[in-house]
C-alpha positions in Angstrom: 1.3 -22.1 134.7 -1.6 -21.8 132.1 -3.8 -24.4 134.1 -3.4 -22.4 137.8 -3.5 -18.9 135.3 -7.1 -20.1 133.6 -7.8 -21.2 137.3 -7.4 -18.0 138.8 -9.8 -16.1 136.1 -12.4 -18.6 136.8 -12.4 -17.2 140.4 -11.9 -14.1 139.1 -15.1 -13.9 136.9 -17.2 -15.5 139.8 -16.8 -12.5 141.7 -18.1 -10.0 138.9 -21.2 -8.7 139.0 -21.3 -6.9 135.1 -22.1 -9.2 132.4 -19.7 -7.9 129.5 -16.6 -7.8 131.8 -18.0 -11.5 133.5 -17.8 -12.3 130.0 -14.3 -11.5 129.0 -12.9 -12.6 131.8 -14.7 -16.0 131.4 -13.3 -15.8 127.8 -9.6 -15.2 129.4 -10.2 -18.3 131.6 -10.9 -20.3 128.7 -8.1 -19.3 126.5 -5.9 -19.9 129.5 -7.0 -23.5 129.9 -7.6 -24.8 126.6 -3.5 -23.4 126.3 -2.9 -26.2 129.4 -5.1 -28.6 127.8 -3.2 -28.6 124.1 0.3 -28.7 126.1 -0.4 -32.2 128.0 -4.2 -33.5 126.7 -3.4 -36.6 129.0 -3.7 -34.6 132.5 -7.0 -35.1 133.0 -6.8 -31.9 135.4 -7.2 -29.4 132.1 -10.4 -31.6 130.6 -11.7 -31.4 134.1 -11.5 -28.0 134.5 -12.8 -27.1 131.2 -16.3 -29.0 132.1 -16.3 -27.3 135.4 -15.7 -23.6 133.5 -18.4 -24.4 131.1 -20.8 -25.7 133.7 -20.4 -22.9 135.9 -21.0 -20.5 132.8 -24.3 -22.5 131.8 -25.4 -22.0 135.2 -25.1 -18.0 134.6 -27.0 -17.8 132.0 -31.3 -16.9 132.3 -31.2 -17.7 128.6 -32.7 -21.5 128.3 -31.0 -21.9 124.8 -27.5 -20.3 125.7 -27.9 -22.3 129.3 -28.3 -25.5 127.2 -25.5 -25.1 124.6 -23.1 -24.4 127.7 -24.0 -27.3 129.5 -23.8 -29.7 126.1 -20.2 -28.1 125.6 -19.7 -29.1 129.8 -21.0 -32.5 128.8 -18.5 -33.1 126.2 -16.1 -32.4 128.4 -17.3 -34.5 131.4 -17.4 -37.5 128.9 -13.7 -37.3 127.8 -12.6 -36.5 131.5 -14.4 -40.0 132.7 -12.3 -41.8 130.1 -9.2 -40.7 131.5 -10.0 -40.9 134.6 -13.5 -43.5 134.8 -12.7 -44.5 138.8 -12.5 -41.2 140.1 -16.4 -41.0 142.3 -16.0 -37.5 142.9 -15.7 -36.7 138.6 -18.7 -38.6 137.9 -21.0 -36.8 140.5 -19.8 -33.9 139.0 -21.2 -35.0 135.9 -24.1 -36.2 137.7 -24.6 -32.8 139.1 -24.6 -31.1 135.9 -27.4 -33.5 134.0 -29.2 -32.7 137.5 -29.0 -28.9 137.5 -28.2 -27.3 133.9 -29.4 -29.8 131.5 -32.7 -31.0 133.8 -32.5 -34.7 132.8 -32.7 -36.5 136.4 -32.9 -39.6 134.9 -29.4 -39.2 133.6 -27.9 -37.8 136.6 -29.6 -40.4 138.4 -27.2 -42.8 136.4 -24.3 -41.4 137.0 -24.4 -40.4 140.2 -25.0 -44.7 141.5 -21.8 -44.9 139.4 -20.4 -42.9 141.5 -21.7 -44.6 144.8 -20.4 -47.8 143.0 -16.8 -47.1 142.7 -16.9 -45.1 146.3 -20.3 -46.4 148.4 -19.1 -44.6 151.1 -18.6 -41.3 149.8 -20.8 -38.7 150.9 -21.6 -35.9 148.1 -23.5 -38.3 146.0 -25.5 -39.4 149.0 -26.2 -35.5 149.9 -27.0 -34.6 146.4 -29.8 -37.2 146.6 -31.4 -36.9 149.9 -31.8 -33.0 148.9 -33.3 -33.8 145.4 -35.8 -35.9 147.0 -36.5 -33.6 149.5 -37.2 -30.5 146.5 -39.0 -33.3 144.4 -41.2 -34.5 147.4 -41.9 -30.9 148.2 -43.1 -29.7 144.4 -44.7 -33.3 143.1 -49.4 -33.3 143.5 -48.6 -37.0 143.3 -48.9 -38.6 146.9 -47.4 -42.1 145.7 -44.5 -40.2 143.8 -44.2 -37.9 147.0 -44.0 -40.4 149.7 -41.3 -42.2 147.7 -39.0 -39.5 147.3 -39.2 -38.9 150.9 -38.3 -42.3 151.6 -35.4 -42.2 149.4 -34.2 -39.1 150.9 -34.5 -40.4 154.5 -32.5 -43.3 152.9 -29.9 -41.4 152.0 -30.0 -39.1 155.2 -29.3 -42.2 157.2 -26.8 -43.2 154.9 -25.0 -40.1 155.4 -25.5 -40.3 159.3 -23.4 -43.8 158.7 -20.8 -42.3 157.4 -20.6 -39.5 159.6 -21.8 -38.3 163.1 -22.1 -34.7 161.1 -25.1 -32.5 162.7 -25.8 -30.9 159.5 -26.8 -34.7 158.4 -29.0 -35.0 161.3 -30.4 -31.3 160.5 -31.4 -32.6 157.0 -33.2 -35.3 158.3 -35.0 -33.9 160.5 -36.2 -31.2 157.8 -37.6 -34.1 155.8 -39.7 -35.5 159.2 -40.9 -31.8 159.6 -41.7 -31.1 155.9 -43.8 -34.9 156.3 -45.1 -33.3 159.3 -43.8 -36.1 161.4 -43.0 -34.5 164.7 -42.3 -37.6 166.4 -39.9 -38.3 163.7 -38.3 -34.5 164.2 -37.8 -35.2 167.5 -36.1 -38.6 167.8 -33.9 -37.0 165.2 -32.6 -34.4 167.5 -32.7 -36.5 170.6 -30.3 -38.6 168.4 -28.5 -35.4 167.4 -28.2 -34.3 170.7 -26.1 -37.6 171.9 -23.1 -36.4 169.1 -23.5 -32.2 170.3 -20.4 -31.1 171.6 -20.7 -27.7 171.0 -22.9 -25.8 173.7 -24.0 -23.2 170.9 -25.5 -26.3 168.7 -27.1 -27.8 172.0 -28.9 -24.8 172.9 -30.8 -24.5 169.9 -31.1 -28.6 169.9 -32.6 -28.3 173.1 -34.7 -25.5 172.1 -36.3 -27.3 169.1 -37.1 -30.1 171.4 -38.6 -27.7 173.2 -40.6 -26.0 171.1 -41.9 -29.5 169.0 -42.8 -31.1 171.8 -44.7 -28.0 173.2 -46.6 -28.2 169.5 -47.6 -32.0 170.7 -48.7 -31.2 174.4 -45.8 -32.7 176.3 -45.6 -30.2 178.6 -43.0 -32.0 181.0 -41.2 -33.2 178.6 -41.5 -29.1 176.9 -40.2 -27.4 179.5 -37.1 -30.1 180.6 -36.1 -29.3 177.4 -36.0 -25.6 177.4 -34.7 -25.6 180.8 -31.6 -27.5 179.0 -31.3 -24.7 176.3 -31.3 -22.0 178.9 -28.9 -23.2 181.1 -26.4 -23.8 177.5 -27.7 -20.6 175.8 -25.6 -17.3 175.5 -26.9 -14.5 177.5 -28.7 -13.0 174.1 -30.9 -15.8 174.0 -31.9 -16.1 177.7 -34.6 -13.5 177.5 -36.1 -15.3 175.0 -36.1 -19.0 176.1 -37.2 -17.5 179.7 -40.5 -16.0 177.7 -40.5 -19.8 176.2 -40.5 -21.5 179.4 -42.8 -19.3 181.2 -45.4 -19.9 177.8 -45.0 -23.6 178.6 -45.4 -23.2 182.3 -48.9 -21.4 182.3 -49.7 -23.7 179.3 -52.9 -25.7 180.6 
């Protein structure tokens, strides 16, 4: 009762907007599952949801200090929940998470999220925390040798994801990282492979139209209009004005 009680104030406090009263509910959650926690310390349910309550309340704070000291108290936590439960892959990216976001030490979170991907290769949060910090990293970093090697180990982990699952938002991801490199050709065999596992005529249309428009960007013009010819004839009537203004562009395109 205590656990699913503390539980239900976390939610409850997410939804507040006004500090104090955020505050006291957070406070009510805390009391609540600390309660659980000294009634059965074993479950490793109560130690896991006191590290996710502390690292959700670190990641409230603007105060650096106050930020830190809530994420060392989520740490603690974290480290006592791996020892009662050290083969559970979805715990330690958690952990991972937290060194990677509250306490900035990527090095860290770098560790424990490959423990993660060692107990469970195959599991795909760890995978899609790293393609998208390689992707920020890559984005931010003056260094060319420290950029072009975090976009390879995002693409890495992008394909790797694309293994495990036929998921367009994979496919999506990857082809962000071609356009950030400013790779079309990569963009577009990306979606041309995306397209293949588009069931949906709402996704195809806009597939089709990005095909469209990238290859327009590189002078295909056959290719270009074929393209948005597909995305008309699979987008809703909202979007037919607009692709019919693409495809005329691309048809008086020299």
């Amino acid at each position: 009762y205590d656990l699913f009680l503390g539980r239900g104030y976390l939610e409850h406090a997410k939804t507040i907007t006004e500090e104090s009263e955020k505050r006291a509910v957070f406070e009510r959650a805390e009391a609540d599952l600390l309660k659980a926690q000294a009634t059965n310390p074993l479950n490793p349910d109560h130690t896991a949801n006191m590290a996710r309550l502390y690292s959700w309340w670190a990641g409230q704070s603007q105060d650096p200090v106050e930020r830190q000291k809530r994420g060392l108290v989520s740490d603690e936590y974290y480290s006592r929940l791996l020892v009662l439960t050290p083969n559970n892959a979805r715990n330690w990216s958690e952990w991972g998470v937290l060194y990677l976001t509250i306490l900035q030490q990527p090095e860290r979170a770098f560790e424990l999220l490959d423990q993660a991907l060692e107990i469970d290769p195959n599991y795909d949060w760890p995978h899609t925390i790293l393609a998208e910090y390689y992707l920020q990293f890559a984005k931010q970093t003056d260094d060319p040798v420290a950029k072009e090697e975090a976009f390879q180990k995002s693409i890495e982990h992008y394909h790797k994801l694309i293994e495990l699952s036929k998921n367009l938002n994979y496919f999506y991801g990857l082809a962000s990282v071609y356009q950030t490199m400013n790779d079309l050709d990569g963009v577009i065999l990306v979606l041309e492979e995306a397209l293949v596992f588009a069931e949906s005529p709402n996704d195809i249309w806009k597939i089709e139209e990005n095909l469209a428009a990238i290859s327009f960007q590189l002078g295909r013009k056959a290719y270009s209009l074929q393209h948005a010819l597909n995305a008309l004839a699979a987008a809703p009537d909202s979007e037919k004005d607009r692709l019919n203004q693409l495809i005329q562009q691309i048809e008086s395109a020299p």
